[in-house]
C-alpha positions in Angstrom: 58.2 41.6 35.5 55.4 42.9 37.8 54.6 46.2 39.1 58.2 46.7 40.2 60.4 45.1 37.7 62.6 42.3 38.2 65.3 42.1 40.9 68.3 43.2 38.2 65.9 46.2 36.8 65.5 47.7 40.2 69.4 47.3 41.0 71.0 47.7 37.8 69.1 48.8 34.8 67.0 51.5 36.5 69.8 53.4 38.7 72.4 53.1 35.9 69.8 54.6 33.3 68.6 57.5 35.8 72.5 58.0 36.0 72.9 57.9 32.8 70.2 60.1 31.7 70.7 62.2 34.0 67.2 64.0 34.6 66.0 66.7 36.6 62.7 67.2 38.0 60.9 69.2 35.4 62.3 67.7 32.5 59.9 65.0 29.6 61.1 62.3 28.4 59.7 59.8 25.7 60.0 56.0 26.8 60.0 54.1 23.3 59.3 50.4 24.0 58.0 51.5 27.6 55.9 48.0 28.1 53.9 47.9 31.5 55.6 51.1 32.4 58.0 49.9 35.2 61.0 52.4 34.1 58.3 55.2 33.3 56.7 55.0 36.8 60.4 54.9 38.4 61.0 58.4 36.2 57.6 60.0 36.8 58.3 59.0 40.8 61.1 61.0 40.6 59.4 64.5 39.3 59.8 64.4 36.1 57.2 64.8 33.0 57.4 60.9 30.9 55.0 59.5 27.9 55.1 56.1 27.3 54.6 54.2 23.9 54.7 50.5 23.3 53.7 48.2 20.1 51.5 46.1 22.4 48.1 47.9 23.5 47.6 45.4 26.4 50.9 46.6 28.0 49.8 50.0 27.1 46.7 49.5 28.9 48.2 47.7 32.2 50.6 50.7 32.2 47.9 53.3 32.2 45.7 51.3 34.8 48.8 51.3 37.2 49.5 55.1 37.2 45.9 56.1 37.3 
């Protein structure tokens, strides 16, 4: 899905989950299943605290390379 995410991630999934999660800057999260890190990047963009985990230690890698 790239750096980004997809074209449906960036309008859909990731607005309507910061919506729904409704975050505030200052706050952690936990992203189970968090892949390359797309959605973790868009939360940690917005000020607040995020730790990813993922089964695969590749996408775990690419994720950590990206927010270095």
């Amino acid at each position: 899905v790239g750096d980004q995410g997809n074209a449906y991630q960036e309008a859909v999934v990731m607005p309507g989950a910061w919506r729904f999660l409704n975050l505030k800057k200052g706050d952690s999260v936990l992203d189970l299943a968090c892949g390359q890190g797309v959605f973790s990047h868009c939360i940690y963009e917005r000020g607040v605290q995020v730790e990813g985990i993922d089964v695969s230690g590749e996408l775990i890698c690419y994720a950590t390379r990206r927010s270095s």
